[in-house]
C-alpha positions in Angstrom: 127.9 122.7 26.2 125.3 125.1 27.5 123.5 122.1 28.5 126.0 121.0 30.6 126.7 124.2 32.1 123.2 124.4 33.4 122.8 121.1 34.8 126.1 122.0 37.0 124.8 125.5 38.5 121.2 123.3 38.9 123.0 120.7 40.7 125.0 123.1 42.6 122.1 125.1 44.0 120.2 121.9 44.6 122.9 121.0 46.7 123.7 124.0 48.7 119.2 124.9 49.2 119.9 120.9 50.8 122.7 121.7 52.6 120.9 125.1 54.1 117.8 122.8 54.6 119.5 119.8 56.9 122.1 122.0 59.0 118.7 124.4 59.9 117.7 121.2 61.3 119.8 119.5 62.8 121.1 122.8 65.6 119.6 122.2 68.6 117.7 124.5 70.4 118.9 126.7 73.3 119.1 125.1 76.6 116.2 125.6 79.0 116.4 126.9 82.4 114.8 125.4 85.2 115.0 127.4 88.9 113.3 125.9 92.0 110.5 128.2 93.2 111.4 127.6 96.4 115.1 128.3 97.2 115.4 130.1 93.7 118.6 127.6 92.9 118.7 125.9 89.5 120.7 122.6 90.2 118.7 121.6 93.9 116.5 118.5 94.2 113.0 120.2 93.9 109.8 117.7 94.9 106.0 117.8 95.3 104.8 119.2 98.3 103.0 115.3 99.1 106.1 113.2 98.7 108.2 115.6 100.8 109.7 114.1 103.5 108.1 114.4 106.9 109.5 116.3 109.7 
């Protein structure tokens, strides 16, 4: 019986150390920020200096 009993707790906190393991994982990382040196806006259409359009 005491055999038993300590392959379920082993089992158990296999499972749960797994379950810590693979949901540290899988969270995605916070979302990076870009903002345009320029016009200091973070959703404009940004390019190099070289492919800018002439005027």
């Amino acid at each position: 019986m005491d055999v038993i009993l300590t392959g379920l707790i082993a089992a158990a906190v296999i499972y749960f150390l797994f379950r810590v393991i693979v949901s540290g994982r899988s969270k995605p990382g916070e979302p990076v920020i870009y903002i345009c040196d320029e016009c200091g806006e973070n959703e404009c259409v940004c390019r190099r200096e070289d492919e800018a359009p002439k005027q």
